[in-house]
N, C-alpha and C positions, 0 to 999 in steps of 0.2 A: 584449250591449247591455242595458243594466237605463232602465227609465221613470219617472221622475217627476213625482210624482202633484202636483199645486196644485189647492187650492179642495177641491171635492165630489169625490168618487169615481167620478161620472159623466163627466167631464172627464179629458185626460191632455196633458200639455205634452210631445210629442214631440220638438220643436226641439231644447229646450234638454237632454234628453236624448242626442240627437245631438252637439251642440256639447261637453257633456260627454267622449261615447265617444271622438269625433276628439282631445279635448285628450291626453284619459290615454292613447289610441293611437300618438298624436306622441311623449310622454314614455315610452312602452315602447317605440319604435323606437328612439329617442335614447339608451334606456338598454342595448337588443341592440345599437346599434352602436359603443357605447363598449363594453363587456363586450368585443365582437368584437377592438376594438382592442387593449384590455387584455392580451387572450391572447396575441394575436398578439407584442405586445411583450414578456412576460414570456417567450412562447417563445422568443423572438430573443436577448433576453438570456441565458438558459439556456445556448441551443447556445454563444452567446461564451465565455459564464463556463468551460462543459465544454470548450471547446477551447481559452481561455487557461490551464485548467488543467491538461490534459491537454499542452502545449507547455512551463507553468512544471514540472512533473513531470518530463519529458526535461532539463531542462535543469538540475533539482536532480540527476539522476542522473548526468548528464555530468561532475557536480562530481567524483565519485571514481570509483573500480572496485577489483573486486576479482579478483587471477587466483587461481585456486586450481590446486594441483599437488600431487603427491607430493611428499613429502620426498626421495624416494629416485629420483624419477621411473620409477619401473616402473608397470603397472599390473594388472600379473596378480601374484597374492601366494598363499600356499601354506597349507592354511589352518591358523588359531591363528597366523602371522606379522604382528607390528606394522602396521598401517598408519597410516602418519604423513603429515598434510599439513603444506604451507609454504601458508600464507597473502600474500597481498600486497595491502597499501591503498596506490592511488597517487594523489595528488591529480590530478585534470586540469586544476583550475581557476587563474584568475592570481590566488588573495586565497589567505591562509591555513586551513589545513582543519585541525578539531581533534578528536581523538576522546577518549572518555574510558576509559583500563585498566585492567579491575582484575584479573580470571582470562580467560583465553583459553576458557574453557569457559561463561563468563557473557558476555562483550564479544561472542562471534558466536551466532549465530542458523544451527545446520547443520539439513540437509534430507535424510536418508541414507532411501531408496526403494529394495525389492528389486526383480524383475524383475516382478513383477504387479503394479508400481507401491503395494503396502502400506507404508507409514513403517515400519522398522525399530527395536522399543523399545530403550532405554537401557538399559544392564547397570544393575547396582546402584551400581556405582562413578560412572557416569553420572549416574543421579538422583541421588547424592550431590552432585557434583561441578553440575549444572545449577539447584541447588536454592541460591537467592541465601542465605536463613537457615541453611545446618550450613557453607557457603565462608566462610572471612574471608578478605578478602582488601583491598589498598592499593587506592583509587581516588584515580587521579589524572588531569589532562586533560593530552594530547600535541598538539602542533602539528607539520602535516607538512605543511611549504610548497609551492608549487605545485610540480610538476612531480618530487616526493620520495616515497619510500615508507617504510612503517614494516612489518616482516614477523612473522607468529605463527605458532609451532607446536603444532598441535593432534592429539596419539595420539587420532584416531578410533575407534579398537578398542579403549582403555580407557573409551570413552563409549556405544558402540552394538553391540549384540548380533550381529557378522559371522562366528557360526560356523556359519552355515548356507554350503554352497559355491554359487555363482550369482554373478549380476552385481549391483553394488549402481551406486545415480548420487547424488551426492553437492552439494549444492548449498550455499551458503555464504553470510551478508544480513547485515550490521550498519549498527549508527547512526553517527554524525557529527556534525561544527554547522559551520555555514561561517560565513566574516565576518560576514554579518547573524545571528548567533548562531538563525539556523533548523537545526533537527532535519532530516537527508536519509539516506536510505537507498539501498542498491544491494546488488547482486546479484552475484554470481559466475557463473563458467561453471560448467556440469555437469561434474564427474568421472565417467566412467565408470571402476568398478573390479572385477577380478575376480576371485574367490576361488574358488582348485582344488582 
């Protein structure tokens, strides 16, 4: 509470010091209770915003999938033996799904993990091969209408260092554009693979 002073300095006008504190009391309550609300609403919106995004995210993914497989479908390999996967993008959705191809070694995104879960580096042929500036290569976009697939083969053993023997898990992501010409990604299953 602060006083002020009218007249002589002998004198002190209490009241309207009072009447004072109550008004700016009233307008700092007015102003906690709107803040309170504020929060409250930006919080509310949040959670919406993270769970319509988090539902619009499922349902960019549902747009495609990816199976990943051997080539040869084995999965135990002998080691210095090729490992070749078959890739598979299948649209799920009912509009047109477009990707764009230019090398199978640039278009996917692989995830190849030894058994202490460490990423497994790239031979040299690899970094060559992953590296968008020493590849040329044709870019052009593919449509792969609903319920179609378009399939890639990728020698993962010309790309990633598996001459160590153990198990590797191998994971597979690329991009896309759906009819609203939005960017979606997805994910493949885990390969598990093993070298003797």
């Amino acid at each position: 509470m602060f006083v002020i002073f009218r007249g002589n300095s002998d004198s002190c006008d209490i009241s309207g010091a009072m009447k004072a504190t109550n008004n700016k009391l009233e307008t700092a309550g007015i102003a906690v209770v709107s803040i309170g609300a504020l929060l409250c609403l930006v919080t509310t919106l949040v959670a919406q915003t993270q769970k319509g995004d988090s539902s619009d995210r499922n349902k960019l993914e549902q747009i495609f999938h990816i199976a990943a497989r051997t080539l040869s479908d084995r999965y135990v390999f002998e080691l210095g033996e090729p490992i070749v996967l078959r890739l598979s993008v299948t649209n799920s959705s009912d509009a047109d799904l477009f990707i764009l191809q230019s090398c199978e070694s640039l278009d996917y995104k692989l995830t190849v993990k030894n058994e202490q879960g460490q990423n497994v580096p790239l031979t040299t042929e690899g970094q060559r091969l992953t590296n968008r500036y020493e590849v040329i290569c044709r870019h052009r976009k593919l449509k792969i209408e609903p319920a179609k697939s378009r399939e890639a083969i990728i020698d993962l053993s010309t790309l990633y260092d598996m001459s160590a023997k153990g198990t590797y898990y191998i994971t597979v992501s690329r991009w896309a554009r759906n009819s609203n010409n939005d960017w979606v990604t997805t994910e493949s299953n885990t390969i598990e693979v093993v070298v003797r």
